[in-house]
Backbone as a printed PyTorch tensor [residue, N CA C, xyz], in Angstrom:
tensor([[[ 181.5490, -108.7860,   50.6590],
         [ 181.9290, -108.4650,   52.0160],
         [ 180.6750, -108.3950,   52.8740]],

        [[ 180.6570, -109.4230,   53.6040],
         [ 179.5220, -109.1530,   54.8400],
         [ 179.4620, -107.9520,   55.7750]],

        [[ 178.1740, -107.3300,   56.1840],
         [ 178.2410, -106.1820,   56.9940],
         [ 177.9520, -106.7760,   58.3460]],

        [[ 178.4170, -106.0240,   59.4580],
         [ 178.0470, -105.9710,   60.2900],
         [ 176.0550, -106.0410,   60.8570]],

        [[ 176.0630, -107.0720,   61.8690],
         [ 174.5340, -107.0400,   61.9660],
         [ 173.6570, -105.7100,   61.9750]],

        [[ 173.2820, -105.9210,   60.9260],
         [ 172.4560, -104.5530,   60.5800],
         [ 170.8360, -105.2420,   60.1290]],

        [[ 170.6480, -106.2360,   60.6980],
         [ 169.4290, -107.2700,   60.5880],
         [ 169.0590, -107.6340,   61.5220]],

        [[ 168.6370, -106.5850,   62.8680],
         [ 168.4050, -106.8580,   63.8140],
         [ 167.0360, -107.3630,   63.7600]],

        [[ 166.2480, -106.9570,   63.1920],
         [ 164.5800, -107.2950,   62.9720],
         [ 164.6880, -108.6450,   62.1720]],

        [[ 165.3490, -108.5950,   61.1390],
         [ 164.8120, -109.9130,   59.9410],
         [ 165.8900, -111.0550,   60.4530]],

        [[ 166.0560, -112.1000,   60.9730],
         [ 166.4940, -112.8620,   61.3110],
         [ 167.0660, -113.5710,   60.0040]],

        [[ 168.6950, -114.0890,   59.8630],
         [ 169.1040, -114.1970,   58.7080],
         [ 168.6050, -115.9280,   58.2790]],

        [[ 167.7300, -116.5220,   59.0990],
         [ 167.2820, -117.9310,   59.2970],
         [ 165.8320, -117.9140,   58.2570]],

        [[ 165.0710, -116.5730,   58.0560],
         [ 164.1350, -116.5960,   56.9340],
         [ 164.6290, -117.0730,   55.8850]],

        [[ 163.7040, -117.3770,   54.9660],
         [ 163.7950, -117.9370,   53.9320],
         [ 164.1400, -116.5720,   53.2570]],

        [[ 164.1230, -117.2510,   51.9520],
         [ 164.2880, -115.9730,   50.6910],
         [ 163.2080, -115.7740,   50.0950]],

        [[ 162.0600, -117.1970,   49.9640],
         [ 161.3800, -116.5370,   49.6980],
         [ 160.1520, -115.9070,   50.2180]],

        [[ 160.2570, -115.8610,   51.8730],
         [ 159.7530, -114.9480,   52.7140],
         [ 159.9320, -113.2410,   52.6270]],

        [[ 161.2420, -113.3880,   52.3560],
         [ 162.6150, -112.3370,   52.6480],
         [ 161.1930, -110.9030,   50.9020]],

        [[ 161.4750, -111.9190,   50.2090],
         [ 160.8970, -111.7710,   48.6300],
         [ 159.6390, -111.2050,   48.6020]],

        [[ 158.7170, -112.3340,   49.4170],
         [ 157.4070, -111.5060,   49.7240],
         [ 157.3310, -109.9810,   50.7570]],

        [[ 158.4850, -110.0090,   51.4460],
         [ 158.0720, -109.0640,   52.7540],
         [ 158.5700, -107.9280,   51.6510]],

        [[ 159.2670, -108.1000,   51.1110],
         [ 159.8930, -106.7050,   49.8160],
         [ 158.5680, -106.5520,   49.0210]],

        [[ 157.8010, -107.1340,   47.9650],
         [ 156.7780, -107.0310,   47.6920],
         [ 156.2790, -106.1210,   48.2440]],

        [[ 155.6030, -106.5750,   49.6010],
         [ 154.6020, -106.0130,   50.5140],
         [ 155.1470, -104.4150,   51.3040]],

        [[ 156.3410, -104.8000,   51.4800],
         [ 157.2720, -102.8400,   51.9310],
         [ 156.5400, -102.5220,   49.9920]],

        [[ 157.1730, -102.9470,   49.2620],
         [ 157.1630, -101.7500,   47.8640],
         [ 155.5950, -101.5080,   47.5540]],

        [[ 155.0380, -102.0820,   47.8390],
         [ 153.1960, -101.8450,   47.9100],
         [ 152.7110, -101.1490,   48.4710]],

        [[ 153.3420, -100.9700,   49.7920],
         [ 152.8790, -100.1570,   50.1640],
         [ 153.7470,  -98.7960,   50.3700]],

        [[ 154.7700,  -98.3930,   50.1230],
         [ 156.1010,  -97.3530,   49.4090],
         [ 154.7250,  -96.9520,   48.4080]],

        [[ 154.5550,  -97.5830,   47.4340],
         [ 153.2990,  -96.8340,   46.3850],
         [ 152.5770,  -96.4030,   46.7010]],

        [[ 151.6680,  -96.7880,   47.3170],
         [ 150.4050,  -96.7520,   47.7140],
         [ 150.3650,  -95.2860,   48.6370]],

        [[ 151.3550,  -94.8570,   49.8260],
         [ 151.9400,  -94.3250,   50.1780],
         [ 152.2560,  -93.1120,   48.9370]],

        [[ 152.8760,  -92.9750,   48.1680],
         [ 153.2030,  -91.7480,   47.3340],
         [ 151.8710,  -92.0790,   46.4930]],

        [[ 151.0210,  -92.8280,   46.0570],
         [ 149.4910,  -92.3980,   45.7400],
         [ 149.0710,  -91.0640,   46.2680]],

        [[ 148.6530,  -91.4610,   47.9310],
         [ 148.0520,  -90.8550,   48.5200],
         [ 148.8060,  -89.4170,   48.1840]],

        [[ 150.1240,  -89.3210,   48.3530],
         [ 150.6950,  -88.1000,   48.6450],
         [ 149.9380,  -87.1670,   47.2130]],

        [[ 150.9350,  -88.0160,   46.1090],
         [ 150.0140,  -87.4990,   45.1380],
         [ 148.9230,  -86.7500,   44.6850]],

        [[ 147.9440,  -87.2200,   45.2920],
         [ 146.2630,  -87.1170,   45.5810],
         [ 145.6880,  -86.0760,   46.5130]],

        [[ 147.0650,  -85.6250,   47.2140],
         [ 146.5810,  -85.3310,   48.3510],
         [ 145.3620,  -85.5010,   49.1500]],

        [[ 145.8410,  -86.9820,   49.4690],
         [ 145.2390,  -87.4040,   50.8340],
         [ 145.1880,  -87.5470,   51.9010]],

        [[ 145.3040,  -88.2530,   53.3210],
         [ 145.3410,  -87.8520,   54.2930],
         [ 146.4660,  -89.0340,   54.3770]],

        [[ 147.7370,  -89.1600,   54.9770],
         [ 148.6270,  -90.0600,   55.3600],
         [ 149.6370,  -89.5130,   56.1670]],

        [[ 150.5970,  -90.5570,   56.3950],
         [ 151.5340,  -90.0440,   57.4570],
         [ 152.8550,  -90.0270,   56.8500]],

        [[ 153.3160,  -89.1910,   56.6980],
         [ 154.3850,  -88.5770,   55.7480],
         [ 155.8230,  -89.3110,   56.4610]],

        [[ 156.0350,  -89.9550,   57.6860],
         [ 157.1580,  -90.5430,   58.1060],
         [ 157.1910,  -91.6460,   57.9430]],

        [[ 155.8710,  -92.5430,   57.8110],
         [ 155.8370,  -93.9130,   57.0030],
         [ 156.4340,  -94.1600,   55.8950]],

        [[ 156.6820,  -92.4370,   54.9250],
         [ 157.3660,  -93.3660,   53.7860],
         [ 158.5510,  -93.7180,   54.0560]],

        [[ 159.5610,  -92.8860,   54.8700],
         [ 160.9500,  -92.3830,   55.2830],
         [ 161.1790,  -93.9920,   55.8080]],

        [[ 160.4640,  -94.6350,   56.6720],
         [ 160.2110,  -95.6800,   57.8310],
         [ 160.3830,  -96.9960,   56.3740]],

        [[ 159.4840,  -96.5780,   55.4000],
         [ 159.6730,  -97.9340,   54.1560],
         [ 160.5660,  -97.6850,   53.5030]],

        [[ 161.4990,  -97.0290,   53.0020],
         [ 161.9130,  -97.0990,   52.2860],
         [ 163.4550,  -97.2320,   53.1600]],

        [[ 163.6860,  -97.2430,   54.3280],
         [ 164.7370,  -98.0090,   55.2810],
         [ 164.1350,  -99.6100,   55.2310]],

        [[ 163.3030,  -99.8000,   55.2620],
         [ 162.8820, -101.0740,   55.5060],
         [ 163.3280, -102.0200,   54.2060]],

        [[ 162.8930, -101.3330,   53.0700],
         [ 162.8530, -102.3070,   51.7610],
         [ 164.3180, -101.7490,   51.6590]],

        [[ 165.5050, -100.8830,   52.1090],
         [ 166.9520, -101.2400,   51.8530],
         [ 167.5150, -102.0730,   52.5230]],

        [[ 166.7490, -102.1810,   53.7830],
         [ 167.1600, -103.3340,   54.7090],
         [ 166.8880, -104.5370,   53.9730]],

        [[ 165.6340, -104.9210,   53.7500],
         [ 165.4100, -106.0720,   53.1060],
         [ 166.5000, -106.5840,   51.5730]],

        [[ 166.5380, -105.2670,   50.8240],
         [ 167.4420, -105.8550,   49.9940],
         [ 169.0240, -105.7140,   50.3310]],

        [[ 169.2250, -105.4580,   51.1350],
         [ 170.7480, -106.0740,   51.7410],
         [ 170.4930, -107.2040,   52.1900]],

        [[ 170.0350, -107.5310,   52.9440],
         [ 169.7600, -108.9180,   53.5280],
         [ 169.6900, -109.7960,   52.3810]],

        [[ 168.9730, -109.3950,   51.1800],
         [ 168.8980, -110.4770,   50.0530],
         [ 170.3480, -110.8430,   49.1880]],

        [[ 170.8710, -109.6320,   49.0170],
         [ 171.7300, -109.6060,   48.3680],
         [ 173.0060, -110.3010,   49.4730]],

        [[ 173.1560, -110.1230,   50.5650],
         [ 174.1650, -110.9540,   51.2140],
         [ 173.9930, -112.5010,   51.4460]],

        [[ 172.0120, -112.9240,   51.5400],
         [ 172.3850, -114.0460,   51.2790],
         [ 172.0960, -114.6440,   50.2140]],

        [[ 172.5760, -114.0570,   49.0460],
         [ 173.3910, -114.8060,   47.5700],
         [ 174.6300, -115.3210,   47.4610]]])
């Protein structure tokens, strides 16, 4: 069942395996991100909240266009 446009940013005309790398690059930095937290280092604690909408966005988008 298709959702309603909820892909206002990622245009459904990308490739997949654009779509593939940009997930990569959200989950790299999702880590990198709870590193720091980890470590307690200095970061911005709403960036993770901000990626981890992003990389569900991205994998809906993947999974609908299968």
């Amino acid at each position: 069942m298709k959702r309603p446009n909820s892909t206002s940013k990622y245009n459904m005309s990308i490739s997949t395996q654009e779509l593939i790398n940009e997930l990569k690059r959200a989950e790299k930095l999702l880590f990198d991100l709870r590193f720091k937290k980890a470590t307690r280092q200095p970061f911005k604690s709403h960036e993770i909240k901000l990626n981890k909408k992003k990389i569900a966005t991205l994998k809906n988008i993947l999974r609908d266009k299968v």
